[in-house]
Biopython code that builds the backbone (N, CA, C, O; Angstrom):
import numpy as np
from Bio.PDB.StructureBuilder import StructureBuilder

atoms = [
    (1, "UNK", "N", (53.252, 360.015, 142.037)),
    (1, "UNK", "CA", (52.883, 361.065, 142.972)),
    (1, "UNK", "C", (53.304, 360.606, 144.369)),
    (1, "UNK", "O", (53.028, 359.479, 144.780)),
    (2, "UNK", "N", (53.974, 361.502, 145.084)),
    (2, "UNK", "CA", (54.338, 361.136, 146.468)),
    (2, "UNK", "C", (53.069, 360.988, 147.681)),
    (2, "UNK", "O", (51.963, 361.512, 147.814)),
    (3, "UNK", "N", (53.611, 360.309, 148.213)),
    (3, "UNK", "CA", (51.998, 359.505, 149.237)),
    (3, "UNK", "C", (52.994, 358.598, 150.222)),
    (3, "UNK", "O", (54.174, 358.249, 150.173)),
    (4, "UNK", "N", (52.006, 358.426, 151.035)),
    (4, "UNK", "CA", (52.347, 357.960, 152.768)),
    (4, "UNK", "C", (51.480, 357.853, 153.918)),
    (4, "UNK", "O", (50.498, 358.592, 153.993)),
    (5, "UNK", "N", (51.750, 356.980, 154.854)),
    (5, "UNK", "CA", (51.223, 357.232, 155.837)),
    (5, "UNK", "C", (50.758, 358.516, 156.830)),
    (5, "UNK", "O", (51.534, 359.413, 157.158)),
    (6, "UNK", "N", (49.938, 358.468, 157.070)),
    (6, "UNK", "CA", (49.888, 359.355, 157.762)),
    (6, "UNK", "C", (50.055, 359.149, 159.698)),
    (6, "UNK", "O", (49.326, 358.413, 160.364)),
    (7, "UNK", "N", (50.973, 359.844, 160.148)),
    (7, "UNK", "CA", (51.190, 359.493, 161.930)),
    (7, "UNK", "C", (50.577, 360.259, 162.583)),
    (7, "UNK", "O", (50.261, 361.410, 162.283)),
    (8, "UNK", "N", (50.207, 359.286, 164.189)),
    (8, "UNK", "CA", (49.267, 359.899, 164.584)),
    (8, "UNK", "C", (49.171, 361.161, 165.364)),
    (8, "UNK", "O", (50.221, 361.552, 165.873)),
    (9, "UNK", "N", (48.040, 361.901, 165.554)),
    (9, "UNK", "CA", (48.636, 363.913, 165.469)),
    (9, "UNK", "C", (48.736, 364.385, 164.668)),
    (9, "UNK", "O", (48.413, 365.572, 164.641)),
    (10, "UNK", "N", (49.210, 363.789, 163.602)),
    (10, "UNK", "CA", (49.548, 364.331, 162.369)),
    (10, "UNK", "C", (48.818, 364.991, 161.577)),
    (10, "UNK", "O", (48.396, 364.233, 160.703)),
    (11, "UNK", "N", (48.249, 366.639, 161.372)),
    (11, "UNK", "CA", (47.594, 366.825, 160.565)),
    (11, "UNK", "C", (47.930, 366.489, 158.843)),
    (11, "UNK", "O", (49.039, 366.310, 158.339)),
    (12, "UNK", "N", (46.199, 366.469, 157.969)),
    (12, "UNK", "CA", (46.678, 365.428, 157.045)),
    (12, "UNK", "C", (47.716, 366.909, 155.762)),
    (12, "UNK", "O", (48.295, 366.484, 154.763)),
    (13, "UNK", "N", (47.728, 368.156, 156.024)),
    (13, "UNK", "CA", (48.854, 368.668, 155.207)),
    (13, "UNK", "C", (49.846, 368.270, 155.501)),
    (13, "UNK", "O", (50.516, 367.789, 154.587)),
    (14, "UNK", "N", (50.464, 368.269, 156.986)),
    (14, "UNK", "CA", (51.746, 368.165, 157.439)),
    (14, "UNK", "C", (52.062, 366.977, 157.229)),
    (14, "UNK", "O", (53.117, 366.597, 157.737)),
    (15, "UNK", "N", (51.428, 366.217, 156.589)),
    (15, "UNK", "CA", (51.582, 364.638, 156.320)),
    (15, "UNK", "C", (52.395, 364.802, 154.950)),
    (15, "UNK", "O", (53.562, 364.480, 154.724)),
    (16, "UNK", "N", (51.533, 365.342, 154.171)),
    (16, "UNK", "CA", (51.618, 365.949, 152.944)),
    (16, "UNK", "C", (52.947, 366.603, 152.579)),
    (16, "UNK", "O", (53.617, 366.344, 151.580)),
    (17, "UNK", "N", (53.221, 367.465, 153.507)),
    (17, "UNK", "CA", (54.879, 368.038, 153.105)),
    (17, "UNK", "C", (55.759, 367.010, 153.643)),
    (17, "UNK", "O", (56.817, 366.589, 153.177)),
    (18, "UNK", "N", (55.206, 366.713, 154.590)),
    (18, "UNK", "CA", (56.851, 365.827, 155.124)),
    (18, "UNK", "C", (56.568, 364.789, 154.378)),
    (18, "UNK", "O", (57.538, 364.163, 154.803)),
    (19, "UNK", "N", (55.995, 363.906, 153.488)),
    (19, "UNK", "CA", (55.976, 363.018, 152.713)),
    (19, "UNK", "C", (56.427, 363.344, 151.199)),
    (19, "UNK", "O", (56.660, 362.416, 150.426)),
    (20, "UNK", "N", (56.512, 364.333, 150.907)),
    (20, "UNK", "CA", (56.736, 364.826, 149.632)),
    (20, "UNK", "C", (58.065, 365.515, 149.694)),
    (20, "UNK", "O", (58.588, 366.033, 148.706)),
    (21, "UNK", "N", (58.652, 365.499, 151.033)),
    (21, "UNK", "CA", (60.019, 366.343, 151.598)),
    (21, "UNK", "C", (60.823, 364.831, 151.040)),
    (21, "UNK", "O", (61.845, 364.625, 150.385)),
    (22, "UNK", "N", (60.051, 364.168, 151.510)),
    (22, "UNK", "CA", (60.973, 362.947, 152.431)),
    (22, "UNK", "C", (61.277, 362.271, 150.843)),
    (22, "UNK", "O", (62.412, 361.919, 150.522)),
    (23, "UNK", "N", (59.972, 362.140, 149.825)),
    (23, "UNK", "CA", (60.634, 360.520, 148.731)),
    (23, "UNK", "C", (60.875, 361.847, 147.896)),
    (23, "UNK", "O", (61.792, 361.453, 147.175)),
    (24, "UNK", "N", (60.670, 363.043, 147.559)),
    (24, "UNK", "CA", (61.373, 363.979, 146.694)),
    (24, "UNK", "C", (62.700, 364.801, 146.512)),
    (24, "UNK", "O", (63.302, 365.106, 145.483)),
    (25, "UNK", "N", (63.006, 365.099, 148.013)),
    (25, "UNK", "CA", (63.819, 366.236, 148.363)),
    (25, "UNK", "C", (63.631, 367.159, 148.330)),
    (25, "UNK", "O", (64.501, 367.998, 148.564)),
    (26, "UNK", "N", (62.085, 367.537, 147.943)),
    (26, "UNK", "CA", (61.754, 368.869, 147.457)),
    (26, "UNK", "C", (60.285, 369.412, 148.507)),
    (26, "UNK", "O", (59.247, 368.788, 148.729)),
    (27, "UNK", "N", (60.685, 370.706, 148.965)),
    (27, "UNK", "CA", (59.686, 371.165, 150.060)),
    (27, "UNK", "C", (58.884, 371.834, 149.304)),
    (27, "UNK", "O", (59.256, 372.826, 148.678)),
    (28, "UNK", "N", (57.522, 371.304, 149.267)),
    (28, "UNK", "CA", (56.209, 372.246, 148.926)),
    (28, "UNK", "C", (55.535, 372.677, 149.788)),
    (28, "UNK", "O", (55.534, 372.282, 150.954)),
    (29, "UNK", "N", (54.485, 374.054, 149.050)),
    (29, "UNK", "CA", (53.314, 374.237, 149.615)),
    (29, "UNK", "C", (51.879, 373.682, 149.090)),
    (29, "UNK", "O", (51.395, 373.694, 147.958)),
    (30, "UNK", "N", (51.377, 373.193, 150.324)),
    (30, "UNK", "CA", (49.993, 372.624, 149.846)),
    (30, "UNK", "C", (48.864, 373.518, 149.918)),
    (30, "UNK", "O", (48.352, 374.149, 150.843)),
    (31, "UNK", "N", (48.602, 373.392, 148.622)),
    (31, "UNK", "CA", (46.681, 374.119, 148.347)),
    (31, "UNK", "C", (45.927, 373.511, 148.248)),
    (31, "UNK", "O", (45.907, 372.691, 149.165)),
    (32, "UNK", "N", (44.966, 373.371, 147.393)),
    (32, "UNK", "CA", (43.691, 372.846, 147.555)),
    (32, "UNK", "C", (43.448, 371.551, 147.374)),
    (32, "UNK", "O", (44.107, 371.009, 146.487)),
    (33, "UNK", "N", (42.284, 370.562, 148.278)),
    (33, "UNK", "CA", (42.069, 369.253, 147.950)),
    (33, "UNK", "C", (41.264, 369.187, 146.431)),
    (33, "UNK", "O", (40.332, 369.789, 145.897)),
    (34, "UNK", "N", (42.153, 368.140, 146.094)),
    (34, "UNK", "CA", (41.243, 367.896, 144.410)),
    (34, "UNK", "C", (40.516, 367.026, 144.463)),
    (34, "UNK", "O", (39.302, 367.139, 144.296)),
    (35, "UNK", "N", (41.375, 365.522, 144.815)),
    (35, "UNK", "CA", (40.471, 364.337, 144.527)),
    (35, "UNK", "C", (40.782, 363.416, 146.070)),
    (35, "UNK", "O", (41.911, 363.379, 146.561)),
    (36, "UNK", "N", (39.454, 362.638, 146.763)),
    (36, "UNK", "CA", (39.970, 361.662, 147.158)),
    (36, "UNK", "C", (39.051, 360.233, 146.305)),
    (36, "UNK", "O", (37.928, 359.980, 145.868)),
    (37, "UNK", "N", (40.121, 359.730, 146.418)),
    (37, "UNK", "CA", (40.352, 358.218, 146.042)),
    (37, "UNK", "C", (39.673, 357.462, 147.245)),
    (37, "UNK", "O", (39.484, 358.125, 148.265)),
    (38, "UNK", "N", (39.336, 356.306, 147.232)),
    (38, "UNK", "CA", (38.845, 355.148, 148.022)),
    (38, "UNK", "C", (39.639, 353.306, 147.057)),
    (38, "UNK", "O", (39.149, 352.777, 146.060)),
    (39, "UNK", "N", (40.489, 352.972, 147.591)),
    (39, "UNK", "CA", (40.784, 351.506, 147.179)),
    (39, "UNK", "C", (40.106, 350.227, 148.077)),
    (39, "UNK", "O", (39.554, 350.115, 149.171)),
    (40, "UNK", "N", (40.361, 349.623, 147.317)),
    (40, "UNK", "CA", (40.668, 347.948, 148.096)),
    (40, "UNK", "C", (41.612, 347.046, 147.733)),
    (40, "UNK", "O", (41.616, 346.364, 146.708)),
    (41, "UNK", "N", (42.503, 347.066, 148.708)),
    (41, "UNK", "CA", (44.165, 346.443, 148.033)),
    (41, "UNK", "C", (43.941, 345.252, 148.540)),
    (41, "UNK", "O", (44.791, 344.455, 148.143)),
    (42, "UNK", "N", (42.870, 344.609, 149.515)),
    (42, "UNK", "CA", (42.289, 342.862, 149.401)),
    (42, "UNK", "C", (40.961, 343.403, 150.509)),
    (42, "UNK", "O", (40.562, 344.531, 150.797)),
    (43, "UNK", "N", (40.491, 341.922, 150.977)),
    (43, "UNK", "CA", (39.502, 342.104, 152.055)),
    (43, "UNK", "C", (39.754, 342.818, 153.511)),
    (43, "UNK", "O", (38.878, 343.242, 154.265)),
    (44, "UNK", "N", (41.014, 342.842, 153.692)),
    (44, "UNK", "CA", (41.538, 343.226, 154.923)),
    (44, "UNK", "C", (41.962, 344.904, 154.647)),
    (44, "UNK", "O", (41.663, 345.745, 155.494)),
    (45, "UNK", "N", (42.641, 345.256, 153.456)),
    (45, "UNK", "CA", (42.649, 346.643, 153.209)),
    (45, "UNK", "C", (41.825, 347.625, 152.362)),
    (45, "UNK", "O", (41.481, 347.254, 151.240)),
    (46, "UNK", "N", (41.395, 349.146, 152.909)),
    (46, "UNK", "CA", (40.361, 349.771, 152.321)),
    (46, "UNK", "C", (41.208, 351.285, 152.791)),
    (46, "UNK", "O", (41.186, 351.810, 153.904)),
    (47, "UNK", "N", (41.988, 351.797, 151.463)),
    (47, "UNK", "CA", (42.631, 352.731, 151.374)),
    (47, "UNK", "C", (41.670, 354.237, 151.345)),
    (47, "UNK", "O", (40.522, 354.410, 150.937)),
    (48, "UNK", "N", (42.236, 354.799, 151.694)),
    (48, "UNK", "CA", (41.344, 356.157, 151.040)),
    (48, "UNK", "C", (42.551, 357.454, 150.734)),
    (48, "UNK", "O", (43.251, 357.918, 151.634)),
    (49, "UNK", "N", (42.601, 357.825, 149.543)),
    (49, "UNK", "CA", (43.584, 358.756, 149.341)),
    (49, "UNK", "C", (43.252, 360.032, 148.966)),
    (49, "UNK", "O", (42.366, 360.371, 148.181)),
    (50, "UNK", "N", (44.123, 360.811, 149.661)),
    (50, "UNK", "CA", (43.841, 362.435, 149.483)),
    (50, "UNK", "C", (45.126, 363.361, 148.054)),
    (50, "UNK", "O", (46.355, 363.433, 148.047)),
    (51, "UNK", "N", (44.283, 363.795, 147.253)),
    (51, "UNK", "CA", (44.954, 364.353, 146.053)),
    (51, "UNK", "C", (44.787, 365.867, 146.280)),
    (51, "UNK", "O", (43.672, 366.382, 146.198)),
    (52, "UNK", "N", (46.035, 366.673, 146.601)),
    (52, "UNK", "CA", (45.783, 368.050, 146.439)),
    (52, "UNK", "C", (46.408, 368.896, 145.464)),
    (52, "UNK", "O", (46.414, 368.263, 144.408)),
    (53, "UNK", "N", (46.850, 369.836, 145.335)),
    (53, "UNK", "CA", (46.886, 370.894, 144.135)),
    (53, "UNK", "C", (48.491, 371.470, 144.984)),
    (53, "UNK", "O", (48.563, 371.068, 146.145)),
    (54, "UNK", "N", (49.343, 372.077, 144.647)),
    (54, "UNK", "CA", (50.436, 372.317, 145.712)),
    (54, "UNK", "C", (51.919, 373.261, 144.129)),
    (54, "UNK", "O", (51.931, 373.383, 142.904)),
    (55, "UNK", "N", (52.665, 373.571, 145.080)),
    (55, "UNK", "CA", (53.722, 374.221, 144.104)),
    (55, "UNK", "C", (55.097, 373.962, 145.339)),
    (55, "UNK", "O", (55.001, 373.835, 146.560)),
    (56, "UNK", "N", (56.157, 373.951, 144.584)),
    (56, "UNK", "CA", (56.968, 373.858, 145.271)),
    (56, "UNK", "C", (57.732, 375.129, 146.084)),
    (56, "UNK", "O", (57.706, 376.233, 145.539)),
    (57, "UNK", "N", (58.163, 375.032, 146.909)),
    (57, "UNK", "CA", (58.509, 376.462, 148.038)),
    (57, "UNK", "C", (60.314, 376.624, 147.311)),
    (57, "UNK", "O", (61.105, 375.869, 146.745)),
    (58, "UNK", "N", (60.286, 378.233, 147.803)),
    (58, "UNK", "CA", (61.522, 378.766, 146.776)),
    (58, "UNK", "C", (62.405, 378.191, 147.524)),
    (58, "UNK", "O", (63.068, 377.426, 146.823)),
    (59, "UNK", "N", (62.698, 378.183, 148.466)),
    (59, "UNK", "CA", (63.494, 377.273, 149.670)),
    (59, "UNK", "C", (64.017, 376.117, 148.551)),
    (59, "UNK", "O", (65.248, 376.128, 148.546)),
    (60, "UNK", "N", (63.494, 375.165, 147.641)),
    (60, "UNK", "CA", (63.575, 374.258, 147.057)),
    (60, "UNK", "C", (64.275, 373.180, 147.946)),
    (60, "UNK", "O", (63.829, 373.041, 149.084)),
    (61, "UNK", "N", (65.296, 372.426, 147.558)),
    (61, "UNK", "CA", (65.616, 371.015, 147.237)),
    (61, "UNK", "C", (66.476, 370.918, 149.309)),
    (61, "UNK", "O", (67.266, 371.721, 149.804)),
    (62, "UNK", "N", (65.987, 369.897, 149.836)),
    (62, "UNK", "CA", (66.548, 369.785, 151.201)),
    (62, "UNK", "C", (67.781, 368.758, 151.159)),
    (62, "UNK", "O", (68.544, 368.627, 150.202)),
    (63, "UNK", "N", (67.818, 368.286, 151.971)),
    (63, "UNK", "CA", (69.673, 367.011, 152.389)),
    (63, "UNK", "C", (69.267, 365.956, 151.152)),
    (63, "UNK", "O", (70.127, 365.156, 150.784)),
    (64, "UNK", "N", (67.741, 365.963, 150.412)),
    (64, "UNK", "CA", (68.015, 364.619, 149.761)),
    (64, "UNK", "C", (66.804, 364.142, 150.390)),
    (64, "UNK", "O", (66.365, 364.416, 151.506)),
    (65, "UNK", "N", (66.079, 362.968, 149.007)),
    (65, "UNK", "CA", (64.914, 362.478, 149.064)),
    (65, "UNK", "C", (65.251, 360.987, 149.751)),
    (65, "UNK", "O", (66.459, 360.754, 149.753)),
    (66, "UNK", "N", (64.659, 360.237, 150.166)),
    (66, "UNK", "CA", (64.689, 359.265, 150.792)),
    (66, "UNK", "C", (63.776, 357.610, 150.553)),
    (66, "UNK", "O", (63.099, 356.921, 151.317)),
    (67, "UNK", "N", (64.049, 357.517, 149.598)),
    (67, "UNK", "CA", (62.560, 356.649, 148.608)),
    (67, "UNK", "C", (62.227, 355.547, 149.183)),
    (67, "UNK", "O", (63.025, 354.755, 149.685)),
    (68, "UNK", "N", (60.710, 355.398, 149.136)),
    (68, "UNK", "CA", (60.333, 354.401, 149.385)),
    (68, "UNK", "C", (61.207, 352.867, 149.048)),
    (68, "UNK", "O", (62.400, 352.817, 148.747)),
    (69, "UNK", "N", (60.476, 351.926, 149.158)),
    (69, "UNK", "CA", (60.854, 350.001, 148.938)),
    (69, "UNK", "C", (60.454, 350.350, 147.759)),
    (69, "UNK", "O", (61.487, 350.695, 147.186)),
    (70, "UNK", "N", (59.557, 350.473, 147.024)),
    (70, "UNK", "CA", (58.751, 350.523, 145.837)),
    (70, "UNK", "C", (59.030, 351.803, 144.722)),
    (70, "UNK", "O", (58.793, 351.742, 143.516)),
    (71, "UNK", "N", (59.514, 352.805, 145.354)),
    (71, "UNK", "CA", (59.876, 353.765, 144.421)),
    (71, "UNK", "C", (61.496, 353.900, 143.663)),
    (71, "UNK", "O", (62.642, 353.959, 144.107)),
    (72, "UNK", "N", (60.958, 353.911, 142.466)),
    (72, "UNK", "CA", (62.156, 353.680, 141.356)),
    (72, "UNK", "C", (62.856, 355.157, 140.922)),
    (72, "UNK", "O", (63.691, 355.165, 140.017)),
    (73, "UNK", "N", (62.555, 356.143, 141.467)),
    (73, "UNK", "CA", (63.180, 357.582, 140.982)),
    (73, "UNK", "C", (62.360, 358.689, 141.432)),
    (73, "UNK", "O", (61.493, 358.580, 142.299)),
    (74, "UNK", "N", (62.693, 359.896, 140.742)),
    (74, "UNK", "CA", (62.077, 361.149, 141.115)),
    (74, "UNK", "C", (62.110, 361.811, 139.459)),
    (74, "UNK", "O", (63.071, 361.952, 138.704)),
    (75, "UNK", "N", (60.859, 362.090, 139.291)),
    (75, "UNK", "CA", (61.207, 362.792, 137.583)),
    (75, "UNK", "C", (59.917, 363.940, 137.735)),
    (75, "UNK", "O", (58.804, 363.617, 138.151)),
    (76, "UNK", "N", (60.209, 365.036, 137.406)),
    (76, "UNK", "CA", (58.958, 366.173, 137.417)),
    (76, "UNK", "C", (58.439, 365.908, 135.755)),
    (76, "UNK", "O", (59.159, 365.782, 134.764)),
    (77, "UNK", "N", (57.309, 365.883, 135.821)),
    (77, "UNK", "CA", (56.833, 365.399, 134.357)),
    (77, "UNK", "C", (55.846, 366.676, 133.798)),
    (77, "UNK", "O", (55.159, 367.341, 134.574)),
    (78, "UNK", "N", (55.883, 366.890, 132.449)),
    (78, "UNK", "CA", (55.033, 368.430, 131.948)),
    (78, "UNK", "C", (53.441, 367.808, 131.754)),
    (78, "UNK", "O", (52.923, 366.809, 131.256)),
    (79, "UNK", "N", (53.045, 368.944, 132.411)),
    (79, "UNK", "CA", (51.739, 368.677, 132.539)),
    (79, "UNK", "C", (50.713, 368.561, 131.236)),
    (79, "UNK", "O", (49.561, 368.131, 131.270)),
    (80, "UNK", "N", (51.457, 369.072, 130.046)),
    (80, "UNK", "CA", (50.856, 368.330, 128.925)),
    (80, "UNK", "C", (51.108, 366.811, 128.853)),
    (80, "UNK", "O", (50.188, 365.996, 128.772)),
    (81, "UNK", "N", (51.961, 366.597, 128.875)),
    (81, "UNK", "CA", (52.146, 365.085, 128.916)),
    (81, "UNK", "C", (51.549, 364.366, 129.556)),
    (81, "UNK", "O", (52.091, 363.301, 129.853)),
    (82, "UNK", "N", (50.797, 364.521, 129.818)),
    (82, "UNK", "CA", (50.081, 363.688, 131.580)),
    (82, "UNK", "C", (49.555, 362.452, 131.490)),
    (82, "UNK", "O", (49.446, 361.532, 132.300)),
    (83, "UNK", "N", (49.100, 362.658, 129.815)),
    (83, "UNK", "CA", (47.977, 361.617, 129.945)),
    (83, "UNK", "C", (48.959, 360.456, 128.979)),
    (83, "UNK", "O", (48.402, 359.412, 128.640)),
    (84, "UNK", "N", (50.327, 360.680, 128.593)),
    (84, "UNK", "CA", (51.067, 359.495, 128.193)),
    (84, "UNK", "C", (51.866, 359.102, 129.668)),
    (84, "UNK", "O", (52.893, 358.424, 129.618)),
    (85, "UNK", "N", (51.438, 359.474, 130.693)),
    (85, "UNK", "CA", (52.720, 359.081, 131.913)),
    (85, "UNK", "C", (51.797, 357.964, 132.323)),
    (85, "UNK", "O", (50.605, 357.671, 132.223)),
    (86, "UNK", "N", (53.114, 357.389, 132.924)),
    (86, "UNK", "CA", (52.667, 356.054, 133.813)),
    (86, "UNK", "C", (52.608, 356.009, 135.222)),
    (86, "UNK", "O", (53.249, 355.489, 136.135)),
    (87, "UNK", "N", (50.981, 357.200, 134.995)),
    (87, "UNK", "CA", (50.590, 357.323, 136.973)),
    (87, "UNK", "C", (49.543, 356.242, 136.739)),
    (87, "UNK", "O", (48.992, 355.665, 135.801)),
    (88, "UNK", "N", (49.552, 356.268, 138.347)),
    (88, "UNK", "CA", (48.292, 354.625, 138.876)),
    (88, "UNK", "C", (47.664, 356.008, 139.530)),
    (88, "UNK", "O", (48.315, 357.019, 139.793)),
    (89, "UNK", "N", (46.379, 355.834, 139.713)),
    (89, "UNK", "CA", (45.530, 354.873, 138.930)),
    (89, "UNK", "C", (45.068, 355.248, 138.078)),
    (89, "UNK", "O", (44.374, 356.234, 138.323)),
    (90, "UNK", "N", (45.091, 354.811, 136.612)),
    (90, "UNK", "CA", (45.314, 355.284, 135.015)),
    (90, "UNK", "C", (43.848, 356.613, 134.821)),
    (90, "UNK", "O", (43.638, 357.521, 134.017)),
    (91, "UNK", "N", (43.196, 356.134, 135.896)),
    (91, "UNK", "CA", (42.298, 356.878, 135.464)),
    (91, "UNK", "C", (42.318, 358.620, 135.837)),
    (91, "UNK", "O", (41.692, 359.536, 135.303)),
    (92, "UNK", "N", (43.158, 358.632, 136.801)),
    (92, "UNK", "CA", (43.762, 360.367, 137.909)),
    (92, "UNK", "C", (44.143, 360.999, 136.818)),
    (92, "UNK", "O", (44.413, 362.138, 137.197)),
    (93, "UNK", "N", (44.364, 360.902, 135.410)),
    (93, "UNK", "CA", (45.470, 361.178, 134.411)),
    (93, "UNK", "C", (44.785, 361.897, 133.916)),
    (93, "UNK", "O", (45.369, 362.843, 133.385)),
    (94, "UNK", "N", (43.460, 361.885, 133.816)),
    (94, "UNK", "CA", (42.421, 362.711, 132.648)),
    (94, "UNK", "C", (42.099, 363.768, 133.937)),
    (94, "UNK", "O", (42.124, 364.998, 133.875)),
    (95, "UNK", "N", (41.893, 363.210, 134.727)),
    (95, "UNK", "CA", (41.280, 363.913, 136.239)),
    (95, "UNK", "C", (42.256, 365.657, 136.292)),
    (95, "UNK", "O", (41.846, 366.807, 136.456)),
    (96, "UNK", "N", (43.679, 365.068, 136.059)),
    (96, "UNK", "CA", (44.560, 366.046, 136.807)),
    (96, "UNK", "C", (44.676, 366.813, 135.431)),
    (96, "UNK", "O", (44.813, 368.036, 135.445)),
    (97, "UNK", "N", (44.613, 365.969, 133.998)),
    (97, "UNK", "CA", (44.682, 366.952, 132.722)),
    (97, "UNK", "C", (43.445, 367.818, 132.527)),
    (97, "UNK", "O", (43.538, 368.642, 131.617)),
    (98, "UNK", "N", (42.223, 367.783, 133.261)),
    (98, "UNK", "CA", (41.177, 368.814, 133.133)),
    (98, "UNK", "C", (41.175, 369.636, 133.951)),
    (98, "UNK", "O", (40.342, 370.536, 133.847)),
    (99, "UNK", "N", (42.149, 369.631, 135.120)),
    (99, "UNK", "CA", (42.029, 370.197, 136.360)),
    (99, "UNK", "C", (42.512, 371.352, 135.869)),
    (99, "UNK", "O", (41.942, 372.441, 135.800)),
    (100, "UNK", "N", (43.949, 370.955, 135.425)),
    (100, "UNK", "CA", (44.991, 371.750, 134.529)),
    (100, "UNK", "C", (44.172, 372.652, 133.516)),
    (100, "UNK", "O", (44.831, 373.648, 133.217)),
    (101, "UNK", "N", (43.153, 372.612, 133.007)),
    (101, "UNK", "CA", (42.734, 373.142, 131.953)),
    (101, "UNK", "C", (41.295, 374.346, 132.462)),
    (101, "UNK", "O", (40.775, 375.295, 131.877)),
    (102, "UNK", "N", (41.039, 373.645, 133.924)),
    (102, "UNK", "CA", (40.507, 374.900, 134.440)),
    (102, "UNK", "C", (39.152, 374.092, 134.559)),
    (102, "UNK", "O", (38.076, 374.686, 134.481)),
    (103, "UNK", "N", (39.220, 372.824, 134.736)),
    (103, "UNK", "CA", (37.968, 372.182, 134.311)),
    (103, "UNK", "C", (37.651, 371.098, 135.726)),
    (103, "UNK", "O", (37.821, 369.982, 135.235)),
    (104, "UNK", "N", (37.318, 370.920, 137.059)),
    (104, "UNK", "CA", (37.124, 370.347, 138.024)),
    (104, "UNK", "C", (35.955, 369.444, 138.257)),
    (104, "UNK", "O", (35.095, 369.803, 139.062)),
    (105, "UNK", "N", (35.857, 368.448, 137.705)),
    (105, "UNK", "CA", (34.482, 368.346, 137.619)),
    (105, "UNK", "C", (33.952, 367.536, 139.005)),
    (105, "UNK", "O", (32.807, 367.871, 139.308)),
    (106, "UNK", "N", (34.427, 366.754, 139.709)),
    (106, "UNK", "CA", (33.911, 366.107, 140.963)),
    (106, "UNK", "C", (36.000, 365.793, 142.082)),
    (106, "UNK", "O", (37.182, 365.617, 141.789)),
    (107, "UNK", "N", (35.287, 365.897, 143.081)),
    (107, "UNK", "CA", (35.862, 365.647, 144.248)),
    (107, "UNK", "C", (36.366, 364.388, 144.546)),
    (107, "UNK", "O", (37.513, 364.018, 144.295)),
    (108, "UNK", "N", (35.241, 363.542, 145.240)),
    (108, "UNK", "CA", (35.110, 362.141, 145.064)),
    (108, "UNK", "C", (34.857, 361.343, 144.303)),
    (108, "UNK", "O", (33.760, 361.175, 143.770)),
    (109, "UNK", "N", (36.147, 360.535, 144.083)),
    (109, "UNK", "CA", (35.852, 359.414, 142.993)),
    (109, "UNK", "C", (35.694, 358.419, 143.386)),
    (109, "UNK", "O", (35.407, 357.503, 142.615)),
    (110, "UNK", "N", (35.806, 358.237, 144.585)),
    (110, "UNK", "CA", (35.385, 356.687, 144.592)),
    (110, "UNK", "C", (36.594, 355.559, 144.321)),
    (110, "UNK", "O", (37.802, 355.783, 144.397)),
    (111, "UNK", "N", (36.148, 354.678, 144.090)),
    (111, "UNK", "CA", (36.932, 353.277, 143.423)),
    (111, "UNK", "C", (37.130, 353.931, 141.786)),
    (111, "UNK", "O", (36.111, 353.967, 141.097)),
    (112, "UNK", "N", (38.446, 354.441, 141.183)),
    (112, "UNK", "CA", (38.550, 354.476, 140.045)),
    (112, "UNK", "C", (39.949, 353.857, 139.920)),
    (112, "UNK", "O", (40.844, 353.748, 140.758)),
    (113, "UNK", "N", (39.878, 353.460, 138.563)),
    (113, "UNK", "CA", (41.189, 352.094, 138.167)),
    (113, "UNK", "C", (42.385, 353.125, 137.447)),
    (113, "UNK", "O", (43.441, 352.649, 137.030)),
]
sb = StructureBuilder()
sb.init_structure("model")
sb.init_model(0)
sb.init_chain("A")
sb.init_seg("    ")
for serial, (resi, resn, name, xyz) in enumerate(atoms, 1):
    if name == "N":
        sb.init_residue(resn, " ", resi, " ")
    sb.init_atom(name, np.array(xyz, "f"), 0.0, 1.0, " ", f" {name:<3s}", serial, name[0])
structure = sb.get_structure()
């Protein structure tokens, strides 16, 4: 799932498209917040991540995605499949396959693995 910093001013949608412009190539619209996340990537870092709901704009595909150090490709994956893909954090997988099914059950998760 595409993710990024957010700069400052920056409201956190417009974060959202231009981050999903930028490692995809592909311009969406953002809808609704689903999940935020809370990490700890050591003592010094304490992440908090925002998961929303979104479709892509007919406009589609711009000059080209721009990938992260860490990102290995771009693949749109079927949302039945969800729960054999290899998203972090293993646990978002059931989260986003009930969402899909019409089924929302909490907002905040907290620390989930």
């Amino acid at each position: 799932m595409p993710g990024g910093g957010q700069k400052p001013g920056e409201m956190l949608k417009e974060c959202l498209v231009r981050e999903c412009t930028e490692e995809t190539g592909y311009e969406i619209e953002v809808h609704e917040l689903l999940f935020v996340r809370e990490c700890f990537l050591d003592e010094d870092i304490h992440r908090v991540e925002f998961i929303f709901s979104g479709i892509l704009k007919e406009s589609g595909v711009t000059d080209g995605a721009v990938m992260d150090k860490n990102q290995i490709g771009i693949e749109w994956i079927e949302i039945e499949n969800i729960m054999e893909e290899p998203l972090f954090p293993v646990g978002i997988r059931s989260l986003i396959n009930s969402y899909s099914k019409g089924t929302h059950i909490k907002t905040y998760l907290g620390e989930i693995l």
